[in-house]
N, C-alpha and C positions, 0 to 999 in steps of 0.2 A: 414721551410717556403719556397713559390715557389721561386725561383730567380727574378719573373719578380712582383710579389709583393711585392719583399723588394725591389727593383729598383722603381718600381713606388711610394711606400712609403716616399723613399729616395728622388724623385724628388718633392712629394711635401711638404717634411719641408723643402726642399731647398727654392724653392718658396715662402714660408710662410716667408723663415726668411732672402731672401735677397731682395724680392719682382725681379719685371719682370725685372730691368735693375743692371747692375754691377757698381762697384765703377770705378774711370777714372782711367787709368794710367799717370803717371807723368812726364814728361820730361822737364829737366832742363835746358834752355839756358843760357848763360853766355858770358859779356863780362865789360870787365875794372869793373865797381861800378856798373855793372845795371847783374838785372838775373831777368826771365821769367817762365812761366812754361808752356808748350804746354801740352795741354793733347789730349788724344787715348783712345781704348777702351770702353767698358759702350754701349751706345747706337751711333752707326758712326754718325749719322745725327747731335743728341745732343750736339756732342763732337766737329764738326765742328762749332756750331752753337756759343759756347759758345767761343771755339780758337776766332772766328771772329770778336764777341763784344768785350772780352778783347783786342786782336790787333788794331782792329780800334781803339775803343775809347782809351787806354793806349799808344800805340806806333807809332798810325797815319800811319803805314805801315803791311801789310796782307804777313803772312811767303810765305816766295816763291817767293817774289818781290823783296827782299834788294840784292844791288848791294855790300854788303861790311857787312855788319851786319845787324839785327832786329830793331839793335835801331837808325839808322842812319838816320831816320827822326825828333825826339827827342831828341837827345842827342847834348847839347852843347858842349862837350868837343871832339864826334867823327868825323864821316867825314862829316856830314852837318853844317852849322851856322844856318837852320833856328829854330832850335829849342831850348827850355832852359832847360830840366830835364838834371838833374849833377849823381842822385841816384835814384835804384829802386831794391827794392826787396821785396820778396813776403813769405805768410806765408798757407800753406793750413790747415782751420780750420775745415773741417768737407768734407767727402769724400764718400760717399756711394752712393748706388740705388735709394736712393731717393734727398736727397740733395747735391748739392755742393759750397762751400765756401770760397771764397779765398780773401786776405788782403795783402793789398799793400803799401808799406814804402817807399812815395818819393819827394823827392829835387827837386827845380831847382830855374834857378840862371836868373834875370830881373835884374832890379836896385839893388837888393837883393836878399837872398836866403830864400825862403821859403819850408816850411817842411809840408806834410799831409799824410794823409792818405784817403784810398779806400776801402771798403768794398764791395762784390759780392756773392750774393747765388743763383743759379741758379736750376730750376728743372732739373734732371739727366736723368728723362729720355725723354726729346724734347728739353734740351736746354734753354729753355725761362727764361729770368732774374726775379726772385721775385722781387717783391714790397710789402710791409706790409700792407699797402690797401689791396693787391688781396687777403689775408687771413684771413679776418675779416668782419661779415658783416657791414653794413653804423654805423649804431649805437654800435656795438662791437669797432670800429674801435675807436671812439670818444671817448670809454669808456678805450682802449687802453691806450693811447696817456693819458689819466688824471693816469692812473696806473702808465704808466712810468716816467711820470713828477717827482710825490709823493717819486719814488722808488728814481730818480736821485738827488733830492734836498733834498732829508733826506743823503743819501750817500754821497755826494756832502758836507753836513757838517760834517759828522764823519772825513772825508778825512783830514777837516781844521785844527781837532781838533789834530788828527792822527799826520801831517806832522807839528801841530807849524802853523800855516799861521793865520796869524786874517783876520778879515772877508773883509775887504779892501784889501786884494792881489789881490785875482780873483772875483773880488764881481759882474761882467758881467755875470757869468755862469745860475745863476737863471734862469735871462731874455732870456738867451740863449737856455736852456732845455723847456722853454714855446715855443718857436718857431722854434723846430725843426720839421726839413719834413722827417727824420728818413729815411736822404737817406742809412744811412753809420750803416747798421747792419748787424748781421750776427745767422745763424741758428745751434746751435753745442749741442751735447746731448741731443734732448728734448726741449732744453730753447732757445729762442729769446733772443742776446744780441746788446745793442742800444750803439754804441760807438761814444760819445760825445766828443773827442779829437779834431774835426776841428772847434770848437769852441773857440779853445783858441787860443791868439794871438801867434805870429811866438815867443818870447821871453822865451815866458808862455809853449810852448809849445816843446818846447828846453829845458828849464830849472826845468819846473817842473815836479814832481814826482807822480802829482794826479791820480789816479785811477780813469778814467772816462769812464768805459766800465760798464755797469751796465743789470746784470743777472736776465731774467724775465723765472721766470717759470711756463713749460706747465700748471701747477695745478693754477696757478693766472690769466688765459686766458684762460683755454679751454673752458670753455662758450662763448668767444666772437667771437669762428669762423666761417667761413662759410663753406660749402662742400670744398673746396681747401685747409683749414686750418686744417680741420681734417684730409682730405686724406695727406697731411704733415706730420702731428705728430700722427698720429695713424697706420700708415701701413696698414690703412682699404679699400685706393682703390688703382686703377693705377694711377698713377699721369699724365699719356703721356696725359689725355685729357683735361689738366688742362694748360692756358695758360693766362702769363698778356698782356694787351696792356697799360701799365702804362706805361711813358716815365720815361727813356731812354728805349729802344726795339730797337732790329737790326730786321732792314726791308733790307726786297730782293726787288728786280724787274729794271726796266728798265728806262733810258732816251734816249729816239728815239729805237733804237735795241739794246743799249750796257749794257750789265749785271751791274746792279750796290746792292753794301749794304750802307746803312744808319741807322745814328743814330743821334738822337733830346732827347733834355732836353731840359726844362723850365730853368732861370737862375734866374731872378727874376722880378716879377711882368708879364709883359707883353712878355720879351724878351726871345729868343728862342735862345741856341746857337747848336752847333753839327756838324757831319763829315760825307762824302760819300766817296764811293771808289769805279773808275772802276774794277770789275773782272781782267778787260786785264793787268790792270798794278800795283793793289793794294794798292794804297799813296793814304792818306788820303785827302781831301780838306776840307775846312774850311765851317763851314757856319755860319752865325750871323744875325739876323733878330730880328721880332714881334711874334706873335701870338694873336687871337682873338677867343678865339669859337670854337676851333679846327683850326685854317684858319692859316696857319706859310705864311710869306710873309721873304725871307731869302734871303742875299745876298752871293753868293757863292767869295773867297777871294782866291788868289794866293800865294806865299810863300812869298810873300814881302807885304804881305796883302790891293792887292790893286784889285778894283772890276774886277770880270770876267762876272758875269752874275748876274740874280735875278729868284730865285724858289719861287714860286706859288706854296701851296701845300692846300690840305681841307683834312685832315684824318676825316675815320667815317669808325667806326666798325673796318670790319678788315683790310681795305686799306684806302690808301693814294695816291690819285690824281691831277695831275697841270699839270705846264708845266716849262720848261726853259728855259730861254731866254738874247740870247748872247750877249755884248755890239753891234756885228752886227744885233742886230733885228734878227736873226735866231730863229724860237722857236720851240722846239722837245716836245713831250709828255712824262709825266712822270708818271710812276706806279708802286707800292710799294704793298707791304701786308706785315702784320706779322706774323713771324713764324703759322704754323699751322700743321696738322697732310698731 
């Protein structure tokens, strides 16, 4: 056979079987009880894209800025006091061209110490955080969410029966599995798994041994998805032109000239909380607010969480527009987008 037809051959089951983008590489940071994982590799853009959101939103400081270590703006025990995580470490669950995954184990210490977890899957090749929405169309979606419920509260009581517990130990979790927003999952062979552990109280959740990660597979949902949810699980397209604007999302863009990223979650009901960071100097700022309609009215907060200023934003579509404005009456223009190609 010619050489340049077993070569081109060869490039395209490569193709076929890693699809366009590589798996990340892994880099492990580490200090006292807390470790990280910086990734490289895969698609550069992707990779920065995804360091950024986990940095901001986990350790409220962007690599490259810490004066002493990564976690010195969250860590109560290191060289800051404003911050309360004591523990964090992390677990990567699925790693490829197409998706990535990664779970977070961690403490921190208020009047008490409390204990959770994080879950993160990310498209691999642009970067952009999944959300379980963005892979389902409206009504798959709905039809989802009643799958998993069924799947959690039937496993939910083998568990009881499994571990000895009567029905009055954790008897909250039901109601709990009915009103979850399915922040906290994750995407690993094939199957969507919905882990329901931040539902149990700090005691419960310390002490018990429940199995509350509950394994949904491709074959019980492949009908409910949309073009984003087959290009997912099927290896049938590119995934780069597939992107969420579900909050949380790291947005780029500017206040007045100065590079900034940003990130917003809902908290509950009407309340917005989340974090921005200069480019120039990478630390996170605080933000806490409303929202209406799309419309975030946010109060930006200082390390001693006392007001500095108030954002104005109205997101629609792919950007997000206001202004900011400083206890001086100063107000600068504010502009955002999300990730896009």
């Amino acid at each position: 056979m010619n050489k340049y037809i077993l070569l081109f051959i060869i490039l395209i089951i490569s193709h076929l079987t890693f699809g366009q983008t590589k798996s990340f590489s892994i880099k492990k940071i580490s200090y006292k009880t807390f470790s990280f994982p910086i990734i490289s590799g895969g698609d550069s853009v992707a990779a920065d894209r995804v360091n950024m959101l986990l940095q901001l939103g986990e350790l409220a400081l962007i690599k490259g800025h810490e004066q002493h270590d990564i976690f010195e703006v969250i860590s109560v025990n290191n060289h800051s006091s404003n911050g309360g995580k004591t523990n964090i470490c992390y677990t990567i669950l699925e790693n490829n061209g197409r998706t990535f995954s990664v779970q977070f184990d961690e403490a921190a210490v208020d009047m008490t110490v409390h204990y959770w977890q994080s879950d993160f899957t990310f498209n691999s090749a642009n970067g952009s955080l999944i959300h379980l929405q963005d892979l389902f169309t409206p009504v798959g979606y709905k039809k989802f969410k009643t799958l998993a419920f069924a799947k959690q509260t039937a496993e939910y009581k083998q568990e009881l029966k499994a571990n000895k517990y009567s029905d009055s130990v954790i008897d909250y979790l039901p109601k709990g599995f009915k009103g979850m927003d399915y922040t906290d999952f994750y995407i690993k062979n094939g199957s969507i798994f919905i882990n329901a552990r931040g539902l149990l109280s700090k005691i419960d959740f310390v002490s018990s041994n429940l199995n509350l990660v509950t394994r949904i597979k491709y074959k019980e949902f492949n009908t409910l998805l949309n073009d984003y949810g087959r290009a997912v699980f099927t290896d049938s397209a590119s995934l780069n032109q597939y992107y969420s604007h579900s909050m949380p999302q790291l947005m780029t863009g500017t206040i007045d000239k100065y590079l900034i990223v940003m990130l917003l979650k809902y908290a509950y009901n009407t309340r917005a909380v989340g974090l921005y960071a200069y480019l120039k100097n990478g630390v996170g700022i605080d933000l806490d607010g409303k929202i209406n309609k799309g419309h975030f009215m946010l109060i930006e907060k200082d390390q001693k969480q006392n007001k500095v200023a108030d954002i104005d934003l109205i997101i629609k579509n792919d950007t997000a527009t206001g202004t900011w404005k400083g206890l001086n009456g100063k107000t600068y223009k504010l502009n955002l987008s999300f990730p896009t190609n």
